[in-house]
C-alpha positions as CSV (number, residue, x, y, z in Angstrom):
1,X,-7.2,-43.4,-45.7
2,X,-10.3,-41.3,-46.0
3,X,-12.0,-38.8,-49.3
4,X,-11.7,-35.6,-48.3
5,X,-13.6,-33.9,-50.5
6,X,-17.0,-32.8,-49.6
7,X,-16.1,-32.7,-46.1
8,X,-17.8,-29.2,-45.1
9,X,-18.5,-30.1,-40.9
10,X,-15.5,-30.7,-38.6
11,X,-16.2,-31.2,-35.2
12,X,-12.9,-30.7,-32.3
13,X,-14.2,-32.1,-29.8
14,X,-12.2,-31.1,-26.0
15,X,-10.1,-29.7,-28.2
16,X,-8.9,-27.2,-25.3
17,X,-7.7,-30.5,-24.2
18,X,-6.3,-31.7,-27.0
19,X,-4.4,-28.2,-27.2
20,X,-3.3,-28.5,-23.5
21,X,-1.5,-32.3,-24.6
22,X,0.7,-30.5,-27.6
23,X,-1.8,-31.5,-30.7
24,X,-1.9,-28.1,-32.2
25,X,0.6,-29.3,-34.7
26,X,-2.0,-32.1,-35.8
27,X,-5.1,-30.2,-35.3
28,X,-3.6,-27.3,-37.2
29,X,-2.7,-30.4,-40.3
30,X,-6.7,-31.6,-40.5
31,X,-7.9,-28.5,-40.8
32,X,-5.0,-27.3,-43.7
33,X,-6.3,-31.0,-45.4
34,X,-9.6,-30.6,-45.9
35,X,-10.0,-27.0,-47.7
36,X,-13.8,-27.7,-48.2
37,X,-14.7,-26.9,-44.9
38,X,-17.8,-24.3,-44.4
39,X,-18.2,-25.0,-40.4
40,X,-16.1,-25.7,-37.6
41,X,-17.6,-26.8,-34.1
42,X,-15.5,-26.7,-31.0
43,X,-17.0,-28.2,-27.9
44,X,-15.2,-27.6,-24.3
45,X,-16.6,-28.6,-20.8
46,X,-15.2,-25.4,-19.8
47,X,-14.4,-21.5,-21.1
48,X,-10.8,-21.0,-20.2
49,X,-9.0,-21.0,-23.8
50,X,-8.2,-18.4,-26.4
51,X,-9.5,-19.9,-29.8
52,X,-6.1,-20.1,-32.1
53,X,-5.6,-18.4,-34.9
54,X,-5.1,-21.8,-36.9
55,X,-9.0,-22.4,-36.8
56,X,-9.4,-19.7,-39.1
57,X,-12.3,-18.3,-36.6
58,X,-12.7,-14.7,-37.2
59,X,-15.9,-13.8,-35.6
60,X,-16.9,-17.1,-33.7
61,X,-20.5,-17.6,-32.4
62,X,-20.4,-18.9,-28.6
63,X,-23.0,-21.0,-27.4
64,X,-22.7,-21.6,-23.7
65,X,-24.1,-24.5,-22.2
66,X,-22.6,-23.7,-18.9
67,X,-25.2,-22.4,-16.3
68,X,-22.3,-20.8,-14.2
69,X,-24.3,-22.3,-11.4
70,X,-23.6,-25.7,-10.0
71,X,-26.2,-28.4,-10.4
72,X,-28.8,-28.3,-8.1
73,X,-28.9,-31.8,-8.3
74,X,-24.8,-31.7,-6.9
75,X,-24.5,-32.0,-3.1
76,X,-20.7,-30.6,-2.3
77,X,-19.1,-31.9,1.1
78,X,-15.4,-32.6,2.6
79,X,-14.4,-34.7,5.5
80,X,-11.9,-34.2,7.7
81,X,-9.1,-36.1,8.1
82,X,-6.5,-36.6,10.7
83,X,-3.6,-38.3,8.8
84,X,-1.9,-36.7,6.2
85,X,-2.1,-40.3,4.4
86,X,-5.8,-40.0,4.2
87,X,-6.1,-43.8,3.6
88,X,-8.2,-44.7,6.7
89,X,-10.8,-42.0,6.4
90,X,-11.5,-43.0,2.2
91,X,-11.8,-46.5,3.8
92,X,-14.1,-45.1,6.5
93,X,-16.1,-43.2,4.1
94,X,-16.3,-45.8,1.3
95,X,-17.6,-47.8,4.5
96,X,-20.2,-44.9,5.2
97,X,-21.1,-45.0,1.3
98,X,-21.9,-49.0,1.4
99,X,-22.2,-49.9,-2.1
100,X,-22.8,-47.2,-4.2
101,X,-21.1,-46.0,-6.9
102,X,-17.8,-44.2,-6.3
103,X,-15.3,-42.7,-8.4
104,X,-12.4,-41.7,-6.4
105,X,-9.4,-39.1,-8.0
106,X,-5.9,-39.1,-7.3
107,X,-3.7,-36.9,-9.2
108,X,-0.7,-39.3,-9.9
109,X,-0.6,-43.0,-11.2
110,X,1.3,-44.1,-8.5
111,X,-1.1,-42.8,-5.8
112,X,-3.8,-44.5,-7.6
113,X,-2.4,-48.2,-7.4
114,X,-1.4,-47.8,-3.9
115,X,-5.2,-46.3,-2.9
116,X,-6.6,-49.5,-5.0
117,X,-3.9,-52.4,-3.4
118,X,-5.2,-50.3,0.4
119,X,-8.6,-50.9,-0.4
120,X,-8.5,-54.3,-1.6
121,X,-6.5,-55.3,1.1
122,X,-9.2,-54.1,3.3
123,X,-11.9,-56.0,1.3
124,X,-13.4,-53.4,-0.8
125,X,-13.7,-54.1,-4.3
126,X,-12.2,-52.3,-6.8
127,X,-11.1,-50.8,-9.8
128,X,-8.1,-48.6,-10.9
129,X,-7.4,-47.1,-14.4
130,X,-5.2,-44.4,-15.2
131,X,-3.4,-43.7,-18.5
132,X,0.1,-46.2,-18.5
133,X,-2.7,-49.2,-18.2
134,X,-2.3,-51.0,-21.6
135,X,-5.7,-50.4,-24.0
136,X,-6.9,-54.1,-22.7
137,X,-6.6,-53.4,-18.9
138,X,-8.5,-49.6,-18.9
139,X,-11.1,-51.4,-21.2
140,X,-11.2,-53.9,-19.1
141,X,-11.4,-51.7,-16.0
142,X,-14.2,-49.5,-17.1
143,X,-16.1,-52.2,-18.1
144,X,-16.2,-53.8,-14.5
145,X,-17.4,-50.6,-13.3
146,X,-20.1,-50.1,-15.5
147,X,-21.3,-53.7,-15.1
148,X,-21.3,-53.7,-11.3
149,X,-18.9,-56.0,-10.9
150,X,-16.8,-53.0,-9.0
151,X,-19.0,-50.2,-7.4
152,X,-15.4,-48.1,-7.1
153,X,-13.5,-46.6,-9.5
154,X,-10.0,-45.3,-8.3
155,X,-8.3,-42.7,-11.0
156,X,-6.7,-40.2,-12.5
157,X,-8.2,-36.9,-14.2
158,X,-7.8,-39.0,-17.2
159,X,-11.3,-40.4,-16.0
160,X,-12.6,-37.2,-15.3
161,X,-13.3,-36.1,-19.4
162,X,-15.4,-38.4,-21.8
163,X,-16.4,-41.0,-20.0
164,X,-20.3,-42.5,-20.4
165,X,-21.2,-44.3,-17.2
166,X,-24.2,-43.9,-15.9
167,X,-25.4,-43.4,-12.6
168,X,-22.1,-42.7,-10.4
169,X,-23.3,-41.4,-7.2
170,X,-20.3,-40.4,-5.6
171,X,-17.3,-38.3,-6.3
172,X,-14.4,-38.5,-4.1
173,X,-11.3,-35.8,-4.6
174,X,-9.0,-38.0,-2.4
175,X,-6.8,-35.5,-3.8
176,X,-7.4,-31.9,-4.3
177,X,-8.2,-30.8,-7.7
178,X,-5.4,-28.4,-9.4
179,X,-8.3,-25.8,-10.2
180,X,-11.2,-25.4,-11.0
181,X,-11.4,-26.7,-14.5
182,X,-10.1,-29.4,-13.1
183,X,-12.8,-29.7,-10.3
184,X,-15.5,-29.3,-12.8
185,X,-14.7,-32.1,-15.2
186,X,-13.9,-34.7,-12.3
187,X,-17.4,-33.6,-11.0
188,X,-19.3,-33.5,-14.6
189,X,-19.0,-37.7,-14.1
190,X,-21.9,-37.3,-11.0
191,X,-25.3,-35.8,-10.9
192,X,-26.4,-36.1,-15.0
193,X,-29.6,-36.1,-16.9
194,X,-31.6,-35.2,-13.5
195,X,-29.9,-37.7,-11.6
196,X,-28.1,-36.4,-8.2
197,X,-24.8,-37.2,-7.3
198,X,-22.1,-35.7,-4.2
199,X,-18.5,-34.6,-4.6
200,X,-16.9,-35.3,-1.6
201,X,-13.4,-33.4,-0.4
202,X,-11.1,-35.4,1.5
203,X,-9.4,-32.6,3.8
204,X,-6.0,-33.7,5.3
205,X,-4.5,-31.6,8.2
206,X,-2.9,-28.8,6.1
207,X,-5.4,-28.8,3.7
208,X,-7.9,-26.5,2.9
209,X,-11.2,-26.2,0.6
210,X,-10.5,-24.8,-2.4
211,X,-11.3,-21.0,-2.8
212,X,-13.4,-21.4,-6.3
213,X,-16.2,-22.9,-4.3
214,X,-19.5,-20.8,-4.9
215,X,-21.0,-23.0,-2.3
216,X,-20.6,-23.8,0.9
217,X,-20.2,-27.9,1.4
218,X,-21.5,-29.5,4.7
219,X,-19.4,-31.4,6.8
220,X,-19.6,-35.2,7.2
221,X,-18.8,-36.9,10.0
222,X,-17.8,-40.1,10.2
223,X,-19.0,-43.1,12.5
224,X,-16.0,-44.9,14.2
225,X,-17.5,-48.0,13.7
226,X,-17.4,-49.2,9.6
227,X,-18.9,-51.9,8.0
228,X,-17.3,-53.2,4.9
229,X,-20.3,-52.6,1.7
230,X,-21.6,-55.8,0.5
231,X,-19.7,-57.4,-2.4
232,X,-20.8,-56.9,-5.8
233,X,-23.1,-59.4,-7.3
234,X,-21.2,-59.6,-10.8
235,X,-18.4,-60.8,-12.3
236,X,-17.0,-60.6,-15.8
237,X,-15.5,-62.8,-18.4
238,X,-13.1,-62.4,-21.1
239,X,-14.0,-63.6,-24.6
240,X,-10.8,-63.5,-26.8
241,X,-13.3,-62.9,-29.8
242,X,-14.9,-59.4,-31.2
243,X,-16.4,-58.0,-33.9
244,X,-13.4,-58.5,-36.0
245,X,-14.3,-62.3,-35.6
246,X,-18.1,-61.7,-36.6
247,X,-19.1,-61.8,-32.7
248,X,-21.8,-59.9,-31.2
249,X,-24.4,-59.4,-28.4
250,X,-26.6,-61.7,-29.6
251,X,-24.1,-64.9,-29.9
252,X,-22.9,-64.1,-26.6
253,X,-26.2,-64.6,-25.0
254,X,-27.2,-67.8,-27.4
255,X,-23.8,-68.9,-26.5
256,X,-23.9,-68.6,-22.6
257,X,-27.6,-69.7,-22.4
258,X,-27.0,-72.5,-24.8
259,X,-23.8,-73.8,-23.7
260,X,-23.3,-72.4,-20.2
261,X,-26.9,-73.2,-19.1
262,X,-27.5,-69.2,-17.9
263,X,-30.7,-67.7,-17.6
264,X,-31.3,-64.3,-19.0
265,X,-31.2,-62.7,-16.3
266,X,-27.8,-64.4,-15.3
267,X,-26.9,-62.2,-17.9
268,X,-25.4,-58.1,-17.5
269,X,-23.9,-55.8,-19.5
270,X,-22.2,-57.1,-22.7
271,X,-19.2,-55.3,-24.3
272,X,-17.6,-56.1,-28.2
273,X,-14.7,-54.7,-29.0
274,X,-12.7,-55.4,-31.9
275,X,-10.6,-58.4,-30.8
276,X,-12.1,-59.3,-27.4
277,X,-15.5,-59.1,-25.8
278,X,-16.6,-58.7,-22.1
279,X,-19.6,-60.1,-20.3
280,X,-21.2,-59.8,-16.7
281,X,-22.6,-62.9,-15.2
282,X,-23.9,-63.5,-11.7
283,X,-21.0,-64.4,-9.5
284,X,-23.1,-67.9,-7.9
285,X,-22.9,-68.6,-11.6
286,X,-19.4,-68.2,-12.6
287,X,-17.6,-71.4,-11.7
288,X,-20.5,-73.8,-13.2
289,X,-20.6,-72.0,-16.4
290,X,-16.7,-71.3,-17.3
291,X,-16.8,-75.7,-16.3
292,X,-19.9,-76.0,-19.1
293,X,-18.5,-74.1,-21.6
294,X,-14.9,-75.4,-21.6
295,X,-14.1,-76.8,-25.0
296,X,-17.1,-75.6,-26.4
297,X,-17.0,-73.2,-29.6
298,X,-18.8,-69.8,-30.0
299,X,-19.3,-69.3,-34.2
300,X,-17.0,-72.3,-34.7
301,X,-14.3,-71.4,-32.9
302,X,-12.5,-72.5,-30.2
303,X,-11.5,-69.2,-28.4
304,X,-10.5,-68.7,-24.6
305,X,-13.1,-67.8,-22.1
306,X,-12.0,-66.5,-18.2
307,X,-12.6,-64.1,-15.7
308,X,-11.8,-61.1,-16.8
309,X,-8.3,-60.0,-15.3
């Protein structure tokens, strides 16, 4: 439960989102629940909705962030591809890629484990997250691709809003976008803060670019010859223990240097969570350390440590 009163900001955020997933109803209850409100902010990536008439905004002010003009720093190109399966040429250009960051779109769950099983069986490592993953696995999931113990993220659109990962190089619509919105959000994960990024089209034979484009993409060719990217230098362990159990960043890193004899800079990117906590440590590193930390306690408990599944 929360006070109410004195509550005079309230901030929707992707709340043409929210709108598009049936939360009118809800949205509609905040804002009848908190009558003290003098300002209401609603942020969108895009300018495609009506504003409803339960906001109560009569005479909104519009600031657009939107240049209407893609980023300069976005390179837009499509590959051809001779299979209406697609699978070999997203190997092939994954291959082409080496081991940079990818996020790669499918627009159905299905399709996404199927394009992840392909690619593993081919030996390139990777992710998949979409939105019937429980809370544990897309946690999970994200936070191997933000570590670097995946450079490739294979998903739905439900990656495509919201998402702070820094540094993705490559977008791949392995399947069309619906429209543009939709094109624009998967895209807004590539080429941020004056970093550059590409969006990549995968073109099968009865497919065409999409006619929103207000730039012309150059053609990639692929080489015949592909060489699988290097395998990540990370891994990541589980720790059943969060914030809930007093656990944070800092008795990670006492704990694994401590107990699991790692240097610092055996070390990556920690993540607490409530219940559960996620680490990156060099792959060389892995097997010695889960053996010196068995049966060891982090704050005085006895909690279970693993690679992260």
């Amino acid at each position: 439960n929360i006070q109410t009163k004195g509550i005079q900001i309230l901030i929707l955020d992707e709340f043409d989102k929210s709108l598009e997933l049936g939360f009118q109803e809800e949205m509609s209850f905040i804002i009848g629940s908190i009558p003290s409100i003098k300002q209401r902010i609603l942020t969108s990536a895009t300018d495609s909705r009506e504003i409803p008439e339960f906001l109560g905004l009569t005479d909104p002010l519009k600031i657009n962030f939107l240049t209407g003009e893609p980023t300069e720093s976005l390179a837009v190109q499509y590959v051809e591809s001779e299979d209406k399966d697609k699978l070999d040429t997203l190997f092939r250009l994954l291959c082409f890629h080496g081991s940079r960051s990818s996020v790669i779109f499918c627009n159905h769950r299905d399709a996404v484990e199927r394009t992840s099983a392909m690619l593993s069986d081919k030996g390139i490592v990777n992710v998949f997250y979409h939105g019937a993953m429980e809370q544990q696995e897309r946690d999970s999931a994200l936070c191997k691709f933000r570590n670097g113990t995946s450079d490739t993220l294979v998903t739905t659109d439900l990656a495509s809003r919201g998402l702070d990962i820094p540094n993705i190089r490559y977008i791949i619509h392995y399947h069309l976008p619906n429209n543009e919105e939709t094109f624009t959000h998967r895209n807004g994960r590539t080429a941020r803060m004056d970093a550059s990024g590409t969006a990549v089209f995968i073109l099968g034979p009865e497919e065409k670019l999409p006619g929103y484009l207000d730039v012309v993409p150059e053609k990639l060719e692929l080489p015949e010859q592909t060489v699988v990217p290097e395998k990540p230098k990370w891994s990541t362990l589980f720790i059943a223990a969060g914030k809930k159990d007093k656990v944070n960043k800092v008795d990670i890193v006492g704990f694994l240097g401590n107990k699991g004899e790692l240097k610092k800079e055996d070390i990556g990117l920690i993540e607490v969570k409530d219940f559960f906590s996620f680490v990156a440590v060099r792959k060389s590193k892995v097997g010695r350390t889960l053996m010196a930390i068995k049966n060891e306690k982090i704050k005085n408990k006895k909690v279970k440590i693993d690679i992260a599944k």
